[in-house]
N, C-alpha and C positions, 0 to 999 in steps of 0.2 A: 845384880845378885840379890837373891831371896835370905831373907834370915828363917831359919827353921821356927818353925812356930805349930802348937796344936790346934790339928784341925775342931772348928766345932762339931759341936754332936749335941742333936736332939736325944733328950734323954727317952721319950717316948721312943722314938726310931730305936734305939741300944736297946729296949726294954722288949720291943718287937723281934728285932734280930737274936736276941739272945733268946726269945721262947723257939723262935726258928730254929735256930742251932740244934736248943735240947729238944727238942721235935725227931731233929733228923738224928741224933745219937741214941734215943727213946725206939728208933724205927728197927734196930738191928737187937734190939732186947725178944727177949722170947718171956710169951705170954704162962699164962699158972700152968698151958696145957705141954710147956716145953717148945711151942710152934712159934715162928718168925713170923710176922707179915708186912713185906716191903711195899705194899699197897701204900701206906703211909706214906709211903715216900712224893707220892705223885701232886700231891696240893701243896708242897713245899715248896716245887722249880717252875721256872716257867719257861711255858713252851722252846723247846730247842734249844734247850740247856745243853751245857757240853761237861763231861765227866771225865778227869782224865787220871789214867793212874802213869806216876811219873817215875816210879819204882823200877830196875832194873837196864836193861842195852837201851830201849828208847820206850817212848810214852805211848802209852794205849789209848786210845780213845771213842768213850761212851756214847752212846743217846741216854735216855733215860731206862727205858725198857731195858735198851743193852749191858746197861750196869745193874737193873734191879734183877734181870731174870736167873743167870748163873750164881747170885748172892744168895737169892730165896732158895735155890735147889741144895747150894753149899749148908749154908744155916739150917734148913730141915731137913739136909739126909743123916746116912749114917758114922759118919767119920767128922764128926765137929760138934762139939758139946760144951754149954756152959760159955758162950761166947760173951763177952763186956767189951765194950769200946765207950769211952767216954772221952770228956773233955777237961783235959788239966789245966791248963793256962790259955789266956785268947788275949791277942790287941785286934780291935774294932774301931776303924776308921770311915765315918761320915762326911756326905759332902752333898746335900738335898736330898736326891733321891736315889743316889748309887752309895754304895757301901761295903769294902773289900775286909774279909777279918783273917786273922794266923790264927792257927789252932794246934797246940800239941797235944796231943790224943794218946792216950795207953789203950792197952787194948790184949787182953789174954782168951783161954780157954784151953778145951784138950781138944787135939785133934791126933786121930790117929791111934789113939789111949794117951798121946804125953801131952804135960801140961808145956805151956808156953804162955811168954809173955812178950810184950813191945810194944815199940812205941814210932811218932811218925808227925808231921807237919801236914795239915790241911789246910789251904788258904782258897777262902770260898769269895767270890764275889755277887753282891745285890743288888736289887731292884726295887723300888719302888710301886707298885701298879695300883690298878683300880680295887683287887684285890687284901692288896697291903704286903709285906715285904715278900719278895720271893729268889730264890736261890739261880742266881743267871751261870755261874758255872762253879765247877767243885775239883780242884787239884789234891793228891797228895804224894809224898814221899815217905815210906817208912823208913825209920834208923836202921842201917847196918855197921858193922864193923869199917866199912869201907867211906860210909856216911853219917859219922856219930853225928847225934844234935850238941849244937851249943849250947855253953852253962847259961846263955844269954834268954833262952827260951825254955831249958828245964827251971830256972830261979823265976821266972815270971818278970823280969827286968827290961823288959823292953816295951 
């Protein structure tokens, strides 16, 4: 039997991964002209990344294209305005050159004319490369009534 104990972490690698994160939450911001560009998105992951949304009957699953391309048309048309998704609380866990983090994420805008709001769990896992850290796969599930999050991860306690 193991006694629980914390992983080490290079604080360089943490320092890396966390600009990667805000990278990829910075990606779904709209520019001074109102426009999205998820091009951004593409030097984050690496090659054969898997995207999956975990949200609803069963999970969907991405390529990269296949998750940025209906994002970019969503974010630039006419029915979605003023969109923010950011990063509330994150545990980031190290171990050489792989690296898995929790993310509770809010996330509003109008869509439609009505405003909204919510929130939702992202737990992305990484890589290490020639490059420097990169995104090897990206889950999440949004809160519903049916899926509240725990006080565990909106207090940042874990």
């Amino acid at each position: 039997m193991y006694a629980k104990t914390a992983l080490p972490q290079s604080l360089e690698a943490k320092e890396a991964i966390d600009e990667l994160v805000a990278k990829f939450f910075a990606a779904f911001a709209a520019d001074q002209n109102g426009r999205v560009d998820l091009a951004a998105l593409y030097p984050l992951f690496i090659n054969g990344a898997s995207i999956i949304k975990g949200c609803g009957e069963s999970a969907t699953v991405y390529d990269l294209q296949g998750f940025i391309a209906p994002r970019q048309a969503l974010l630039n048309g006419p029915d979605l305005f003023d969109f923010n998704e950011h990063e509330v609380f994150e545990r980031t866990e190290i171990f050489g050159n792989i690296a898995q983090r929790f993310s509770l994420y809010h996330k509003s805008g109008i869509a439609h004319g009505e405003r909204f709001e919510g929130q939702g769990i992202k737990a992305m896992q990484f890589s290490k490369t020639a490059e420097g850290w990169k995104i090897v796969s990206l889950i999440w599930n949004d809160e519903s009534e049916a899926l509240p999050i725990s006080s565990v991860y909106r207090h940042g306690s874990w």
